[in-house]
N, CA, C and O of each residue as an XYZ file, in Angstrom:
472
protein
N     -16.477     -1.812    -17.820
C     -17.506     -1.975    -16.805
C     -17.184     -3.188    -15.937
O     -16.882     -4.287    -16.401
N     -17.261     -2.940    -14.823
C     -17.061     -4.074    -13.426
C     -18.386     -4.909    -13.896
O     -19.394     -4.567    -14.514
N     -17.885     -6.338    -13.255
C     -19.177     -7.583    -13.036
C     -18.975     -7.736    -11.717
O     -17.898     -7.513    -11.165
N     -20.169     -8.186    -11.062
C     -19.522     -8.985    -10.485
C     -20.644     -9.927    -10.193
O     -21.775     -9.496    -10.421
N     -20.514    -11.235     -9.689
C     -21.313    -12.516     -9.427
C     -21.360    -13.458     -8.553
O     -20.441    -14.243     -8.321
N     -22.675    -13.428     -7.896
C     -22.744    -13.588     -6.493
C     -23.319    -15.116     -6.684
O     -24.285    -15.318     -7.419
N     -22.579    -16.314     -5.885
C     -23.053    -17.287     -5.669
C     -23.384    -17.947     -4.751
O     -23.694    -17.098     -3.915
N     -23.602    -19.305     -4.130
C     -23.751    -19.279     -3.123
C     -25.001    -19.891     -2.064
O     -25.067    -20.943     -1.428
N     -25.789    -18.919     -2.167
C     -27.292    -18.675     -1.838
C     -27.844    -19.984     -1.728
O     -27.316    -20.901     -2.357
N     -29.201    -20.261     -0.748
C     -29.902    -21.410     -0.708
C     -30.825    -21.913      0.632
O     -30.723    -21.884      1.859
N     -31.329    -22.165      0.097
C     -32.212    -22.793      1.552
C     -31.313    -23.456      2.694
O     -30.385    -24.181      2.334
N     -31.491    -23.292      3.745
C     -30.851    -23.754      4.553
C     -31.761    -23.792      5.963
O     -32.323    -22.713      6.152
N     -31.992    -24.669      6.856
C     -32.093    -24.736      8.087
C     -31.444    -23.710      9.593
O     -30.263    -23.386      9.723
N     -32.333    -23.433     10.373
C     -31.771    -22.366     11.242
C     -30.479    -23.352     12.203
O     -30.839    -24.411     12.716
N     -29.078    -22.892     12.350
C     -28.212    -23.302     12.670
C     -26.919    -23.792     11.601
O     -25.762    -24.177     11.770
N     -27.708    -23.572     10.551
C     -26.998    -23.919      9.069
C     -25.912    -23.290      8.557
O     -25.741    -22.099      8.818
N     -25.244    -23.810      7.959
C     -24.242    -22.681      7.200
C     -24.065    -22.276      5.735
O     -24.086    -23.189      4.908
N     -23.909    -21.130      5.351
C     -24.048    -21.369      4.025
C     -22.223    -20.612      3.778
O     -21.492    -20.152      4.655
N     -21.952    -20.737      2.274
C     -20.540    -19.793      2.205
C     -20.686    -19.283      0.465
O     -20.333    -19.862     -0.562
N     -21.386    -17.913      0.693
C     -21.025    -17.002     -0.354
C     -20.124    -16.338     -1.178
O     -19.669    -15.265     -0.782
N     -19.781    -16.798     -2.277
C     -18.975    -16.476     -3.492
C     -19.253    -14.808     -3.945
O     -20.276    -14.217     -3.598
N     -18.178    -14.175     -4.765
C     -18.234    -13.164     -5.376
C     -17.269    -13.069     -6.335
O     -16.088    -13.021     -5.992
N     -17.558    -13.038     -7.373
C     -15.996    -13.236     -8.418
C     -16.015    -11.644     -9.419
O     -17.054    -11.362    -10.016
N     -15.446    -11.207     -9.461
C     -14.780     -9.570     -9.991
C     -14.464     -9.655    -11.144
O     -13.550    -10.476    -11.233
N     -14.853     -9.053    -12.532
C     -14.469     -9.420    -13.518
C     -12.665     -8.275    -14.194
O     -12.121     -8.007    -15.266
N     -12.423     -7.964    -12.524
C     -11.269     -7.282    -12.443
C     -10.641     -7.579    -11.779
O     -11.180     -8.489    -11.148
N      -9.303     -7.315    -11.287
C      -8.552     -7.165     -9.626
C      -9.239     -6.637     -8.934
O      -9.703     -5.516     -9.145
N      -9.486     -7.434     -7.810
C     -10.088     -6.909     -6.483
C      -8.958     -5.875     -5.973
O      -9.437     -4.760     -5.768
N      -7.824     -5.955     -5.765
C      -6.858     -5.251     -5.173
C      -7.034     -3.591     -5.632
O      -6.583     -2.566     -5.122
N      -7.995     -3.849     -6.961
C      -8.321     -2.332     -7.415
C      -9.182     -1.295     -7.130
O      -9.221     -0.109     -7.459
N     -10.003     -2.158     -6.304
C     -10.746     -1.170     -5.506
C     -10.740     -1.046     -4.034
O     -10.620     -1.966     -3.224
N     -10.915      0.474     -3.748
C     -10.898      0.248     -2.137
C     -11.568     -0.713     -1.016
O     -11.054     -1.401     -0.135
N     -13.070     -0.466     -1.438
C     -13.520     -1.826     -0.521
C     -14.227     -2.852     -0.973
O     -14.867     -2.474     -1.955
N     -14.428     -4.009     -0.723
C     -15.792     -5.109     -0.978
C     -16.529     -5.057      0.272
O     -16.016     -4.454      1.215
N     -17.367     -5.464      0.370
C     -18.955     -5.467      1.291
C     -20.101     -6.775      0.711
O     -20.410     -7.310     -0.354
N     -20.253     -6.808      1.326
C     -21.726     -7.947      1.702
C     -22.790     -7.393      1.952
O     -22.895     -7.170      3.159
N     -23.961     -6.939      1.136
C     -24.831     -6.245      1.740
C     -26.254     -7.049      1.646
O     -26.194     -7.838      0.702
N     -27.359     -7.097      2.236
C     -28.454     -7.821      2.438
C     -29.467     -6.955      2.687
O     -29.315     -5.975      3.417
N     -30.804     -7.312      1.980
C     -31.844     -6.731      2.122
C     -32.927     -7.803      2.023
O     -32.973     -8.560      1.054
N     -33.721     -7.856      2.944
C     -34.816     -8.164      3.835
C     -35.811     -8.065      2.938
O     -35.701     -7.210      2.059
N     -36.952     -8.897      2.977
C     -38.702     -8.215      2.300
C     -38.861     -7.373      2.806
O     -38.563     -7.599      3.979
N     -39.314     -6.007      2.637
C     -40.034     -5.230      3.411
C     -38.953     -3.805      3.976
O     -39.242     -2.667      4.346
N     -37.521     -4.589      3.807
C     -37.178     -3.928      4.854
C     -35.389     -3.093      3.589
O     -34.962     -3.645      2.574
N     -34.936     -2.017      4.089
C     -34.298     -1.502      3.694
C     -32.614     -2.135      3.273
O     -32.168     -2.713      4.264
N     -31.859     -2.156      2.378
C     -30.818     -2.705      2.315
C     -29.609     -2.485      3.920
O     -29.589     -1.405      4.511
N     -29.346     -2.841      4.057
C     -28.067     -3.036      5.279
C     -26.567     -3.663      4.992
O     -26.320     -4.767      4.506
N     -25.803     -2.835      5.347
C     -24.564     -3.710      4.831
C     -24.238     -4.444      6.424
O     -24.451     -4.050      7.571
N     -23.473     -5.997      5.718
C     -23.284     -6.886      6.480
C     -21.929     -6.719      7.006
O     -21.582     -6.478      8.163
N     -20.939     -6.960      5.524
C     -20.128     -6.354      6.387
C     -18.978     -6.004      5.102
O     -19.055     -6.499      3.978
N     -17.845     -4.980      5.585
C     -17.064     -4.240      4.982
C     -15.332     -4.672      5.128
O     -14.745     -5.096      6.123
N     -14.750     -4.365      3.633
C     -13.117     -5.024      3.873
C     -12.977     -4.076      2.992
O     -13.474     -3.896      1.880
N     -11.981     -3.292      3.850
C     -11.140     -2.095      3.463
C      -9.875     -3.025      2.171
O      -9.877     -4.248      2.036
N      -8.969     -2.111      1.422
C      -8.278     -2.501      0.519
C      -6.906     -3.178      1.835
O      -6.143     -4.144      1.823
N      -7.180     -2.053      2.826
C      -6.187     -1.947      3.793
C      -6.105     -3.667      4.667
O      -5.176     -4.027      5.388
N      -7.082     -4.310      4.400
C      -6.943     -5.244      5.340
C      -8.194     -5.040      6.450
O      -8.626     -6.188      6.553
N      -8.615     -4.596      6.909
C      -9.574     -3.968      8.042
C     -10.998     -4.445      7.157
O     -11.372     -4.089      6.040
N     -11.663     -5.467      8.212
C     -13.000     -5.815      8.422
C     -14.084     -5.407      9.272
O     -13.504     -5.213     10.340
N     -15.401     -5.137      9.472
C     -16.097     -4.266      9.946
C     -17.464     -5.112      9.628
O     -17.718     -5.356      8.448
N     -18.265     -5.519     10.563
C     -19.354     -6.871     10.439
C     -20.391     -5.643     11.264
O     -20.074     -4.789     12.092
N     -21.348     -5.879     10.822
C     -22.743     -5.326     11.749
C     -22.807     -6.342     12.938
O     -22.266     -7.447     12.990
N     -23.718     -5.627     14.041
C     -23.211     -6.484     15.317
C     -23.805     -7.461     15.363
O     -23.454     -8.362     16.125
N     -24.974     -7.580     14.489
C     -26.065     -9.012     14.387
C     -25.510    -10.082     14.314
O     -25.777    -11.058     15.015
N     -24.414    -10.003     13.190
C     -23.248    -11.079     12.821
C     -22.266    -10.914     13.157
O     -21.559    -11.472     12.318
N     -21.806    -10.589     13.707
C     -20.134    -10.602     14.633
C     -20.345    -12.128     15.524
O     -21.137    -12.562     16.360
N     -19.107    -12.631     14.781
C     -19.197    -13.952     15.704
C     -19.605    -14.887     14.655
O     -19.440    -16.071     14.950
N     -19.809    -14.785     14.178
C     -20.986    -15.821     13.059
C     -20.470    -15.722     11.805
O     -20.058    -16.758     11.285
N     -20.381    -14.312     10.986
C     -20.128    -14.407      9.753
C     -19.105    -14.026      9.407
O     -18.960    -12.866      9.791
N     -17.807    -14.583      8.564
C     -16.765    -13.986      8.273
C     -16.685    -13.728      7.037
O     -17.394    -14.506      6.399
N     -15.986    -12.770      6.207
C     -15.714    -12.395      5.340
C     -13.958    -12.597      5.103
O     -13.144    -12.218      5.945
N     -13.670    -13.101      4.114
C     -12.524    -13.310      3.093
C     -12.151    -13.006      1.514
O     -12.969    -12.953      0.596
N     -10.834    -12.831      1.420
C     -10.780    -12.706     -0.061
C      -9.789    -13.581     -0.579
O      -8.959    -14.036      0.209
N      -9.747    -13.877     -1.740
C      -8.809    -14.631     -2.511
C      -8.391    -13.807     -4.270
O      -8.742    -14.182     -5.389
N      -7.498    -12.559     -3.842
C      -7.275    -11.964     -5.188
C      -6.309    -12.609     -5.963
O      -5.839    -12.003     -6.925
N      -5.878    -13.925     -5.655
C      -5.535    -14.431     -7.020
C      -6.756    -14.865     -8.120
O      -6.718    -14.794     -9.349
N      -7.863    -15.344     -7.228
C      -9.016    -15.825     -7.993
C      -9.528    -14.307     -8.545
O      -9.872    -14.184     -9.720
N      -9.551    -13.202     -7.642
C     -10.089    -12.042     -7.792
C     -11.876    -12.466     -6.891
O     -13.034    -12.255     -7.253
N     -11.580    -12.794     -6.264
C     -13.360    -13.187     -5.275
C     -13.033    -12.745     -3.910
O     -12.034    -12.245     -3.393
N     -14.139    -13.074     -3.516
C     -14.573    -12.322     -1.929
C     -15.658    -13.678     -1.877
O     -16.224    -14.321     -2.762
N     -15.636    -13.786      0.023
C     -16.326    -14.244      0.272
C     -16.890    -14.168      1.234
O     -16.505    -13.294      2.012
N     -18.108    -15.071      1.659
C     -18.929    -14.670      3.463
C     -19.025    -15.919      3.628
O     -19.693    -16.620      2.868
N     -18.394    -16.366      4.613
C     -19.092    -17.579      5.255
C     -19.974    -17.397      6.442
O     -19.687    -16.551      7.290
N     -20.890    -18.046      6.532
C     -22.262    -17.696      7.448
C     -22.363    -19.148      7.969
O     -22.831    -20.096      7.338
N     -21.807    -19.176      9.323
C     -22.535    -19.816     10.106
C     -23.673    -19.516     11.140
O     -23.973    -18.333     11.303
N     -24.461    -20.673     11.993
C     -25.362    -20.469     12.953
C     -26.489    -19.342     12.414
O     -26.924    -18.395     13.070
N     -26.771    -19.637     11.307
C     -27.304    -18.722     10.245
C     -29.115    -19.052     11.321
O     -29.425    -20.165     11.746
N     -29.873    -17.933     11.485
C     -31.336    -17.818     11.920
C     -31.811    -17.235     11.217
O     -31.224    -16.376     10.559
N     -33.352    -17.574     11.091
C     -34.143    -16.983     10.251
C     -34.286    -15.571      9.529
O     -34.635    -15.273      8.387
N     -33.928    -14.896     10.505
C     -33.361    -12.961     10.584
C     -32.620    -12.854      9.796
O     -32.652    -11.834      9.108
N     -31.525    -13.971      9.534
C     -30.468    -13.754      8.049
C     -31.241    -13.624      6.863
O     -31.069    -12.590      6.218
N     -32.284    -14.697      6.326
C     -32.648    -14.162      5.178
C     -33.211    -12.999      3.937
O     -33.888    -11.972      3.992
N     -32.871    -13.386      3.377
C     -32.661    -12.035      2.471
C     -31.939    -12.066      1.251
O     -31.225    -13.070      1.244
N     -31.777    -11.149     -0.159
C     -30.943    -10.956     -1.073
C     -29.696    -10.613     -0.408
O     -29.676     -9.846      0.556
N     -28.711    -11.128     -0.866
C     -27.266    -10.855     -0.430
C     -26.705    -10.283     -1.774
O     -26.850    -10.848     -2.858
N     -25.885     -8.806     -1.539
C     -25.624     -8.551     -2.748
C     -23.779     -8.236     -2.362
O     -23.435     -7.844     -1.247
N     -23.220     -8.380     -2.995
C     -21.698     -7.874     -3.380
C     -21.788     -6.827     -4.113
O     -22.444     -6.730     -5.149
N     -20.638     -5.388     -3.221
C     -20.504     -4.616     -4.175
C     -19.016     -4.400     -3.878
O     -18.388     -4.784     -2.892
N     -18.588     -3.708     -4.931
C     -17.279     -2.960     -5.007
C     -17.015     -1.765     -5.226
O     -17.468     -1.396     -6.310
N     -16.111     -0.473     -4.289
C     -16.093      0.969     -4.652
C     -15.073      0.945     -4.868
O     -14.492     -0.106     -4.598
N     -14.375      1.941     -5.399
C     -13.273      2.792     -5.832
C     -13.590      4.552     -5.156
O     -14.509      5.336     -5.397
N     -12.591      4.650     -4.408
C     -13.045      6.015     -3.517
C     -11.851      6.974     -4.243
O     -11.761      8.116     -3.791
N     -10.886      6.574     -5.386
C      -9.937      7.654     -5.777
C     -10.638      7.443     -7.416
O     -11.564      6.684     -7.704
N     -10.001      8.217     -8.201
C     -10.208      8.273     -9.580
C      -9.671      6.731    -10.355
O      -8.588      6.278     -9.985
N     -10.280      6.157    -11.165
C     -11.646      6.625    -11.411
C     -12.634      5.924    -10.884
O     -12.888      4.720    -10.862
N     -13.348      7.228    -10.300
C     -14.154      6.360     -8.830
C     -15.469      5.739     -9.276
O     -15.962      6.077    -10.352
N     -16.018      4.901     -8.539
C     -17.135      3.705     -9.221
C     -17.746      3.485     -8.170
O     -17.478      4.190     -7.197
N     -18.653      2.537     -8.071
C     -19.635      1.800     -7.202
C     -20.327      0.667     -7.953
O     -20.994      0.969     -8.943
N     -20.240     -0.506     -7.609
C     -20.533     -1.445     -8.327
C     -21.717     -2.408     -7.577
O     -21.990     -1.980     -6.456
N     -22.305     -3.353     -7.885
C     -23.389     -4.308     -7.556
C     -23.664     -5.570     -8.217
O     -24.334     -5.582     -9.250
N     -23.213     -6.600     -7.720
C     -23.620     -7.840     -8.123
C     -25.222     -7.438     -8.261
O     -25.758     -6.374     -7.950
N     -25.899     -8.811     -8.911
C     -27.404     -9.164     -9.115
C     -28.306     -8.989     -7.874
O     -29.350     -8.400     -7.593
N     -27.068    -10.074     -7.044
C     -27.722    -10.422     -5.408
C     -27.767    -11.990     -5.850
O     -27.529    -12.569     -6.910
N     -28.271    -12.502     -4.272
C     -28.272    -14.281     -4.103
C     -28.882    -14.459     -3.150
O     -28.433    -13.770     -2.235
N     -29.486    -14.888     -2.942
C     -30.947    -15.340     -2.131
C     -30.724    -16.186     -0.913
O     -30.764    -17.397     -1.133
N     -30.532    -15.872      0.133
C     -30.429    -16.751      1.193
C     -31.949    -16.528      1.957
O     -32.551    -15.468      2.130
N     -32.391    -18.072      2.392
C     -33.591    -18.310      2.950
C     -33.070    -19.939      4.218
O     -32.513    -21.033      4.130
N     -33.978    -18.730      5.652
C     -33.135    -19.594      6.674
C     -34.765    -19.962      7.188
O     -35.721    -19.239      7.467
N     -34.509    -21.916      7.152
C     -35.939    -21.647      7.664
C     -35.533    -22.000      9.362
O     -34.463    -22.395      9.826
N     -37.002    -21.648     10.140
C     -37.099    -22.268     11.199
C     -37.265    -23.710     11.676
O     -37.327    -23.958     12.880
């Protein structure tokens, strides 16, 4: 069974930055993609943003410009750095990991709590 564990998270001020951890209790290189996904009070999960195995990143347009995503598979982690972070960012931030060939999976960190105040 995959782990994985999302760190990171925290109060922060609007203009703030925060930089989110994800550590794999496998090779990242083993699954096709990692993602950043966030969900809102009230409001439905959304992915932030997506990294193909291939190299290829893919940000929702809210954060384009602002938030980047990285990996480090010697550590086996992923990460988001979030700058110019506004209130609209907050939310559970969750890490997941798929496998789209055999044997195929879908995975989910806990989540990590980012809160942006005004």
């Amino acid at each position: 069974q995959v782990q994985l564990v999302e760190s990171g998270g925290g109060l922060v001020q609007a203009g703030g930055s925060l930089r989110l951890s994800c550590a794999a209790s496998r090779s990242i290189t083993s699954f096709s993609d990692m993602g950043w996904f966030r969900q809102a009070p009230g409001k439905q999960r959304e992915l932030v943003a997506l990294s193909t195995n291939g190299g290829s990143t893919n940000y929702v347009d809210s954060v384009k410009g602002r938030f980047t995503f990285s990996r480090d598979n010697a550590e086996n982690t992923v990460y988001l750095q979030m700058n110019s972070l506004q209130p609209e960012d907050t939310g559970v931030y969750y890490c997941r990991a798929a496998r789209t060939v055999w044997p195929k999976g879908t995975y989910w960190g806990q989540g990590t709590q980012v809160t942006v105040s005004s």
